[in-house]
N, C-alpha and C positions, 0 to 999 in steps of 0.2 A: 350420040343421041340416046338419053336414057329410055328404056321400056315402057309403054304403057301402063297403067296400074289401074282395073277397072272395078268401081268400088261400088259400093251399096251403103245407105244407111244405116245404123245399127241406135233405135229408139228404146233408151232406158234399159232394163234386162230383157227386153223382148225384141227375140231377134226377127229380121223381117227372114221371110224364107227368099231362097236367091233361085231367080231362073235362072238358065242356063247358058254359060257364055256367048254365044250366040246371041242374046237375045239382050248383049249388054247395052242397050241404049237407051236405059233407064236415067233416071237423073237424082244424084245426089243431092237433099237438102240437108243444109244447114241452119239453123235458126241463127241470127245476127241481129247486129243493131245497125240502122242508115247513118251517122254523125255526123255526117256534111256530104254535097253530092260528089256522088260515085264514091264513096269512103265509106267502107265498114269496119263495124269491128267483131271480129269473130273467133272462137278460139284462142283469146290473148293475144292477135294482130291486128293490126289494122291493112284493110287488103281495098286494091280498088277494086270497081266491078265497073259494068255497062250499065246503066239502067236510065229509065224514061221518068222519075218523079218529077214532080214541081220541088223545084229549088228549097224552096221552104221546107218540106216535107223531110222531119226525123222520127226514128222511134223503132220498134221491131219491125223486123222482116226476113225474109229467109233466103237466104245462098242458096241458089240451085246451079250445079254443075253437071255436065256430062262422064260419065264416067270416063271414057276414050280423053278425057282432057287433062286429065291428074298423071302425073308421072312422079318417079320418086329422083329428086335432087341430088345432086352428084354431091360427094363426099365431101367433106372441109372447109362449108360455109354453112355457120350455124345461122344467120340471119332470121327472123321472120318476118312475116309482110308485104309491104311492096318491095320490088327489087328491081333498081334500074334496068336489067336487062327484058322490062317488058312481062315482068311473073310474080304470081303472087307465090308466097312460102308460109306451108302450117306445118309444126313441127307437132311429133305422137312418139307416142311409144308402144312399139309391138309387144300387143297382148297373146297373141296366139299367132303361127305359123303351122302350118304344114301341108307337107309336099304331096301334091298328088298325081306325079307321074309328069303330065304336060302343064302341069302350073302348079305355083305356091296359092295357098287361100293366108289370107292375114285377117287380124281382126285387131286394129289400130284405136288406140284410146288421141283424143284428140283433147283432152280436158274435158269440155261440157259435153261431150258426145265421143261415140263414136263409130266407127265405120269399118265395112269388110270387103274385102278386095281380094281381086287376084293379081299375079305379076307372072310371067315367064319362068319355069324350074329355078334359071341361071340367078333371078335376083333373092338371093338367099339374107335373108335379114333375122336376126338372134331375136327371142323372147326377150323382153326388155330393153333390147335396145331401141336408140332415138333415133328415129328418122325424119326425115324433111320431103314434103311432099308441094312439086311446083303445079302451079295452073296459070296460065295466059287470061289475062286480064280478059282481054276480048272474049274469054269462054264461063266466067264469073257474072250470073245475071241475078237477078233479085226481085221477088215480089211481095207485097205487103203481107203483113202478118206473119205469124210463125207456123200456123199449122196450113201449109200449102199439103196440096195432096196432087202430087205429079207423077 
């Protein structure tokens, strides 16, 4: 079972300020697009989500995730997207890293965004390098528009 990864969003150069672990039950947004029900597309994938629109209904809307919900992908499937095992996959590349004793802080570029997180000391991931970050459908919701404020 890979480690948690609990993230924050990170809107244009301005970073959000981050409280404190503790207090991780914030909720990641992402701005997306609806393309058909339960189908977005976000980040260069296309990922499902839960959501309650009328069928008809496309056009912007935004990814809201729980942080506690994002984990980072185990080594040697580059995949992104839906993933038959029940997960969706965004691939990033770590902007920033470093150790602060009982956790790593990251600051992961996702393409149109990105995001800052922690993980456990042990998950150690290189400046630059690409990682793959999984979420469970079931934890993938979405509400109109893009500037949700949660």
């Amino acid at each position: 079972m890979q480690p948690n990864l609990a993230i924050h969003h990170v809107c244009g150069l301005d970073e959000l300020r981050l409280a404190p672990l503790s207090s991780a039950n914030r909720v990641v947004t992402i701005p997306a697009t609806l393309v058909e029900p339960h189908v977005v597309e976000v980040c260069g994938a296309r990922l499902r989500v839960r959501d309650d629109f009328d069928p008809a209904q496309r056009g912007a809307v935004t990814l809201c995730v729980r942080p506690h919900s994002v984990r980072f992908a185990a080594a040697g499937d580059d995949a992104v997207g839906y993933q038959e095992n029940g997960h969706n996959r965004l691939s990033g590349t770590v902007l920033r890293q470093v150790y602060l004793g009982d956790s790593r802080d990251y600051l992961i570029d996702l393409g149109p965004t990105q995001i800052r997180g922690w993980t456990p000391p042990i998950e150690d991931r290189s400046v630059g390098s690409t990682i793959h970050l999984d979420i469970a459908i079931e934890d993938c919701r979405i509400v109109p528009g893009t500037d949700a404020r949660l």
